[in-house]
N, C-alpha and C positions, 0 to 999 in steps of 0.2 A: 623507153619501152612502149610500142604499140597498145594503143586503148583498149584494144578487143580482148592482148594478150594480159594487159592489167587487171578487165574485167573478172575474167575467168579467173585469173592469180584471187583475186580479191574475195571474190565466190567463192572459189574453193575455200579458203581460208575461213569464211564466213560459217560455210557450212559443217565445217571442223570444231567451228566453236560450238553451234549449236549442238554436234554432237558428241560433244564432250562436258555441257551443259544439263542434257535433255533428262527427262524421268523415263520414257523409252526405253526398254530394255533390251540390252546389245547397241544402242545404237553409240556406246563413246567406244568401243573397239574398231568400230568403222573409222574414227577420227586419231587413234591413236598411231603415233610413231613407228609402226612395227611393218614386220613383212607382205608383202602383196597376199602372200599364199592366205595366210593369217585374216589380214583385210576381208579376202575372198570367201573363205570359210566363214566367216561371221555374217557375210553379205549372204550366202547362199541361205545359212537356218531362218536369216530373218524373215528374205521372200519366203519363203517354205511356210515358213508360221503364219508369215502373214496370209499365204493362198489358204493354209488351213480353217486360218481367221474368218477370211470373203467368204469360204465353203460352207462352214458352219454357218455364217448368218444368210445363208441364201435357204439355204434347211428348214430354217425357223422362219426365215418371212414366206415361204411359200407354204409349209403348214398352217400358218396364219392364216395365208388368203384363202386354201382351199378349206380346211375346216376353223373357223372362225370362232365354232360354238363349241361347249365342251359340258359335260354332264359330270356331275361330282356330287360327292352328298353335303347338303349343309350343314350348319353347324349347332343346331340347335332339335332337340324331337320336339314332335307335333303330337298333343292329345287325340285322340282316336275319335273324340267327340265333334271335334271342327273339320269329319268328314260323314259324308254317308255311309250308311249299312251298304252294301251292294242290292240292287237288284237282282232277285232270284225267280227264272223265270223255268218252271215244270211243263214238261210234256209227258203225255200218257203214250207209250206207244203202240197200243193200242187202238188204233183209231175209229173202228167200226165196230159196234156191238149189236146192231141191230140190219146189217147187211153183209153181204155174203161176197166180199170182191173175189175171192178167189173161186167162187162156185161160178161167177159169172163169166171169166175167164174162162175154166174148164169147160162154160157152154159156150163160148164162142169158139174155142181151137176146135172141138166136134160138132160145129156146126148144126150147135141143136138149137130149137127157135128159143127166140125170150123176147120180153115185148118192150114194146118204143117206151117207158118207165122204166124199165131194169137198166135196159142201154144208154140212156141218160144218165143216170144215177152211176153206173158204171163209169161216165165219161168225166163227172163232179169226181168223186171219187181215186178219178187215177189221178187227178193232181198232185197229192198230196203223197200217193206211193213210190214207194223206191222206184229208182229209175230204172236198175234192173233186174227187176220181177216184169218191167213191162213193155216187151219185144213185138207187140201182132201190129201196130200203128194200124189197129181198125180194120187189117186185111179180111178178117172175118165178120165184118159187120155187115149184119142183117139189110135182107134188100129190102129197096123204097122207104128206106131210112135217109131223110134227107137235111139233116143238119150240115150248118156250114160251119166253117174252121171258129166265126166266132159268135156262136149258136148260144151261148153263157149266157145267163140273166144273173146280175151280181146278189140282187137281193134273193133271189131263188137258189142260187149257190150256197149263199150263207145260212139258209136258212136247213139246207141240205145237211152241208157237214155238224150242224148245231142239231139237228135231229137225229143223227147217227151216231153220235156220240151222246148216251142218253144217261151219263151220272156223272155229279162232280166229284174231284177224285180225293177231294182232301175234305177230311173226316175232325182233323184235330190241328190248332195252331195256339201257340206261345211267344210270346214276343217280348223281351225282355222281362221274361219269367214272368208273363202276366196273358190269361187266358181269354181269347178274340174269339168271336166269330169271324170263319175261316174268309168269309162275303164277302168282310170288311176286310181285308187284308192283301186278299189274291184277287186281281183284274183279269177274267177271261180276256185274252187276247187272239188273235191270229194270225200265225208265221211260218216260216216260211216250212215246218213241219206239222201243219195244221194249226188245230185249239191247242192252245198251252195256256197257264195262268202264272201269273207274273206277280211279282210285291215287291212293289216300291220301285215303279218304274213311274217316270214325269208323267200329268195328263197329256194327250194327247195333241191339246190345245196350244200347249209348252212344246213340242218337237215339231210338229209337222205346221205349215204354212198352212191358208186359212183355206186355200180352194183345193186342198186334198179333200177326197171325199172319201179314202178309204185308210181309217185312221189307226185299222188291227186291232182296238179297241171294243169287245163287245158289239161287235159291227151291225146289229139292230141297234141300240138303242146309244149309240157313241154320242149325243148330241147332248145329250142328257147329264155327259160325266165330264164332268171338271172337279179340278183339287188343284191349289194355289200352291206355289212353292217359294221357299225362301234361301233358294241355293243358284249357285252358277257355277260351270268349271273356274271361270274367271276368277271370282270373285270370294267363292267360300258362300256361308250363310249370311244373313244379315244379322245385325248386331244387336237386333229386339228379337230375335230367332230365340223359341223357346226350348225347353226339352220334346216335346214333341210336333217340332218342325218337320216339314214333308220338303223332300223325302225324308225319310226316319232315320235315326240316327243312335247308332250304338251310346251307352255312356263309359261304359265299361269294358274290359275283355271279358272270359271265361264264358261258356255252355250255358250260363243261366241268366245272362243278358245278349242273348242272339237269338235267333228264328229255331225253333222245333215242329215242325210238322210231319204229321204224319197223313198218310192217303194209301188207297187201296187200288184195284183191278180185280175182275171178274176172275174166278176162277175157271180155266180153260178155256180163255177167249183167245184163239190165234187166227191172224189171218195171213198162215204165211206168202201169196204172193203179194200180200202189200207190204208189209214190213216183213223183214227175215226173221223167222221163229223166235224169237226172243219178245219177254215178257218183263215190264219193270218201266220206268223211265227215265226219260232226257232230265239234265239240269242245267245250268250255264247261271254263272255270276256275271254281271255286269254293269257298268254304272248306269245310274237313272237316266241319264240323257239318252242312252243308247237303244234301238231297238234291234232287240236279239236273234241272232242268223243260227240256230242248231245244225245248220246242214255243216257248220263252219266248225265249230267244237262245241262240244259237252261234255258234263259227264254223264257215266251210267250207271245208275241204280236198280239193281235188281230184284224180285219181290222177296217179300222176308228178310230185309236186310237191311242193315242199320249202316247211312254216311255219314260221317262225321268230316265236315270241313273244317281245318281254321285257318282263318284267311287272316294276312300281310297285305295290308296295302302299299299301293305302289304310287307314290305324289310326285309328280314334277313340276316345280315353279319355275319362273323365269325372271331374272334380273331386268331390271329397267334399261337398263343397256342394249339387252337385245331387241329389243321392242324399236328400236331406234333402223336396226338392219330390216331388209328387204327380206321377204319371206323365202324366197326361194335361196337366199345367202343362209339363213339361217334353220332354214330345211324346216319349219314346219308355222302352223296358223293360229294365230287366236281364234275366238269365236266370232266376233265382229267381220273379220277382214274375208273369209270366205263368204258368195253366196251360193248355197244352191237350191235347186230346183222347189224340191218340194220337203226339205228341211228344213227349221228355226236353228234345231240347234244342230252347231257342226260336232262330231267327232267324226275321225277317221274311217270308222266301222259306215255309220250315218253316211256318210260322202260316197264309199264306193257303192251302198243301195241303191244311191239317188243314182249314180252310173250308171250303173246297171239295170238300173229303169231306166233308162233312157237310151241306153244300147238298145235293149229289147223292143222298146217301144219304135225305133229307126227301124231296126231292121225287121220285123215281126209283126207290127201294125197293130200290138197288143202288149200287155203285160204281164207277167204271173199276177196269180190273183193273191199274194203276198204282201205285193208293190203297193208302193203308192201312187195314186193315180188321178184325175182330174175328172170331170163331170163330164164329158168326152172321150174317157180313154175305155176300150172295151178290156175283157180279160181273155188272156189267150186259154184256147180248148187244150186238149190234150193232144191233138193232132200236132199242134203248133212243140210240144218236146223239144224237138229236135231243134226247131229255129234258138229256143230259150236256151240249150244249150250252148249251140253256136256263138248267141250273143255275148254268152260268159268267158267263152275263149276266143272271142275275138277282144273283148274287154281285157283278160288279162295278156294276151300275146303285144297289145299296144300298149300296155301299161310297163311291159317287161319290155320293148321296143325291140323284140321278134317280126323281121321278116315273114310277112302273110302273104298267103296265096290272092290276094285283095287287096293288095297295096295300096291303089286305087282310091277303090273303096274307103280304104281305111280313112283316107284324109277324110272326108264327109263325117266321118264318125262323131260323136261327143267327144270331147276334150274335157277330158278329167286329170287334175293334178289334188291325189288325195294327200296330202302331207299329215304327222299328226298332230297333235293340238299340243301347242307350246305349254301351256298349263294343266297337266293330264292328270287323268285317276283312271289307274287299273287295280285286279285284286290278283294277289298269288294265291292258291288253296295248297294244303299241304291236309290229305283224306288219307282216312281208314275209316276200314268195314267189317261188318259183324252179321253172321246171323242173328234177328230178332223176331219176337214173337210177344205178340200182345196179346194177350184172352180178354181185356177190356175192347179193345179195338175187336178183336174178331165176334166177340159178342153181340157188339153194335153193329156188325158189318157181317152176319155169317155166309158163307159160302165163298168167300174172297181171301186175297194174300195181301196183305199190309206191311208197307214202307215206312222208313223213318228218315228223314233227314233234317241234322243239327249242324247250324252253321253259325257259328261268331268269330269274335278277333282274340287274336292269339295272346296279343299284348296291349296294354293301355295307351302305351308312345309309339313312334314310329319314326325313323329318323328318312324325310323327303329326299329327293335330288334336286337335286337345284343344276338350270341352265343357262349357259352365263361365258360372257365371251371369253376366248381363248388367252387374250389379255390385253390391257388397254395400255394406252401409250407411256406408263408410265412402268408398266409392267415389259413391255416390249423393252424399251429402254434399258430398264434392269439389264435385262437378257441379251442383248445387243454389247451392252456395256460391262458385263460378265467374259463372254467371248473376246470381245477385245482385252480386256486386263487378262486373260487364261494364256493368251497366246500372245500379248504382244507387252503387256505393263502398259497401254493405255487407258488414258482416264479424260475426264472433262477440263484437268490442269493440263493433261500434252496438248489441248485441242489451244488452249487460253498462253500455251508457252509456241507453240506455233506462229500464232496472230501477232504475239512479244516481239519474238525474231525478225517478223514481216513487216511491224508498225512502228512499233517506241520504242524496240533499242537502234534502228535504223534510225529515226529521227536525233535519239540522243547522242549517237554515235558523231552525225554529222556535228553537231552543237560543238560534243567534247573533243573529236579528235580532227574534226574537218572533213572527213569523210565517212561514206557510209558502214565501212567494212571496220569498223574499229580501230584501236592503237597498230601505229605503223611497224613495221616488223625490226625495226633499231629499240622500239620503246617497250617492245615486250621481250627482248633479249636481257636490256639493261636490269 
């Protein structure tokens, strides 16, 4: 008999054993004595399974690569005390009590005079008003009036809208059922909806780099305020951190361990072409690192009326594991690994201001006077509106990566990749409201309408999420190895009976029978 045609005799036969041997399932039908058709059918469901088998795990290792990372809740709650109270930051909307923006308006559309004081004051002033109440872009401004676009003096501005607003609005504060002055609690601040007052937001000195000069904080006299903190997203509190570590920290749930304040507004102060006839204020929760954007969300409280928040915190940690992937694989940043401009500390919210100051500041040659800004940068007038808008929509059309009429352009832009923070605290509110009425408050305060708002936590524990790769090699494994025993009866023994067939019973084969294919076909008859 020919070698070639021996080989193949021998092979075949070999492979017969094997699969009449194998833990494989189907595969001794393939080796057994019986008809082609037979043969064929068995051959056909294997491939079949087996294409199922390749299909399936191309499924899962390409969810692997594309999402990597997987959010789940873990397994253990976390006391309510090993996080911060939120930052709670109030606006009056209200803004002018001692000037008349819409009397000034009505004298510029009838072109009646008013003097280079009114029309300044008018021009501070429209910053901060809705955008649309305010349509003339100065077509009516008084002749040999000659300010330019950025005619601003920042300390003159501040000192503007701090005089026009001429009472502070919070009367009464509680803070884990124990009675503050309001001073010591709430930080005048200034954002991007004017004066608002804030508690329990970081010093200033903790978010913003050192050559920002405009810190939002009490903007006379910001040099003056620091307060130490013993927290990080990162990190949590430190471990010598007392009960009343800063930022401040719930110990408990329930209404009588959270914030109660109450404040007031002038009875019949409206200015409606600054803000729309509505009287009452802005709220927004947010954590202490963050500095608060109202134009973005809030809520709203109206006067005589009692808000009750209670807030769910929202924790997300991250395994060690991911800490290992690239940030862009794992879609979002610790605090360390971003920098930017004129932030210490990153969150998500923080990253797209710094943007957006810097949008504005490219294309506008200014910034809102909101921004943060450097010992050089001026603030854009009112005239400038329109660029400030632009910059925001050209900011999010590149972020959303919309084709712009600027394409161009676009590339010169800032490059911002705001991911969010791998380690994160947000708050859910779940409000109800009441009409309320105080005769203490109104007593102290007559001629005005008085607010009430009560925010704590809902519950003592709180169960985090945790972030955390999709699965590691041993997990992968699993699953890989799941798949193949679903579809085929493979396991790490067919891989180890494989190698068998290929190495040492070929070898022993030779030894015991003389050749490689085993007992000759006389001695497996006998």
């Amino acid at each position: 008999m020919p070698l070639k045609r021996q080989f193949f005799k021998s092979a075949r036969k070999y492979f017969r054993e094997y699969c009449d041997l194998s833990t494989i399932h189907g595969m001794k039908y393939l080796a057994e004595n019986r008809t082609n058709a037979e043969r064929g059918w068995w051959l056909i469901v294997f491939l079949l399974s087996l294409t199922c088998c390749s299909y399936s795990i191309y499924l899962v290792s390409e969810k692997w690569k594309n999402t990597p990372i997987i959010i789940s809740f873990a397994n253990e709650e976390i006391p309510i005390y090993q996080i911060p109270f939120p930052a709670v930051t109030i606006c009056p909307l209200g803004k002018s009590y001692t000037y008349g923006h819409t009397k000034i308006i009505h004298k510029l559309d009838n072109s009646e005079p008013i003097s280079e004081t009114e029309y300044k004051s008018f021009s501070y002033i429209n910053l901060i008003c809705d955008d649309s109440s305010i349509d003339l872009e100065f077509s009516s401004k008084p002749k040999n009036f000659s300010f330019d676009d950025n005619f601003f003096n920042q300390d003159e501005f501040y000192n503007f809208i701090l005089n026009i607003t001429d009472l502070y609005p919070i009367i009464f504060c509680r803070w884990r059922n124990q009675i503050f002055p309001c001073r010591d609690l709430f930080d005048m601040i200034l954002t991007d909806d004017g004066i608002c007052y804030s508690f329990n937001l970081l010093s200033p000195k903790r978010i913003y780099k050192d050559d920002v000069q405009n810190y939002l904080f009490d903007p006379i006299n910001h040099e003056t305020y620091d307060r130490s903190s013993n927290w990080s997203l990162d990190r949590g509190y430190s471990h010598d951190s007392g009960i009343d570590a800063y930022p401040r920290r719930a110990l408990f749930a329930g209404a009588t361990n959270g914030l109660d304040v109450y404040f007031y507004e002038k009875l019949n102060v409206k200015d409606p072409l600054c803000k729309w006839p509505l009287q009452g204020f802005k709220v927004i929760l947010h954590t202490p690192s963050t500095v608060p954007r109202l134009s973005q969300e809030h809520l709203y409280l109206p006067l005589n009326k009692l808000l009750i928040g209670a807030i769910k915190p929202v924790v997300v940690n991250t395994s060690d594991q991911v800490k290992e992937l690239k940030s862009l694989k794992r879609k979002c940043y610790f605090q360390n690994e971003s920098s930017l401009r004129y932030f210490k500390e990153y969150t998500q919210n923080n990253c797209e201001l710094d943007c957006l100051t810097r949008y504005t500041l490219y294309l506008c040659g200014c910034v809102a006077f909101y921004m943060p800004m450097d010992n050089v940068t001026t603030i854009c007038s009112s005239r400038k509106k329109k660029c400030m808008k632009e910059a925001e929509r050209r900011m999010l059309s590149k972020k959303l990566k919309w084709n712009s009429e600027n394409a161009d352009d676009d590339e010169k832009l800032p490059q911002c990749e705001c991911l969010p923070l791998c380690s994160d605290l947000s708050y859910e509110v779940e409000t109800s409201s009441m009409t309320w009425w105080s005769p203490v408050a109104q007593k102290q305060k007559p001629h005005t309408e008085v607010s009430r708002l009560v925010i704590y936590f809902k519950k003592n524990q709180f169960i985090p999420l945790k972030r955390q790769e999709f699965g590691d090699f041993i997990d992968i494994l699993g699953i890989f190895g799941g798949l193949l025993g679903l579809f085929t009866g493979f396991s790490i023994l067919s891989i180890i009976e494989i190698i068998y067939f290929l190495t040492v019973r070929l070898l022993y084969n030779i030894r015991l029978y003389g050749q490689w294919s085993g007992k000759k076909d006389e001695e497996n008859n006998s």
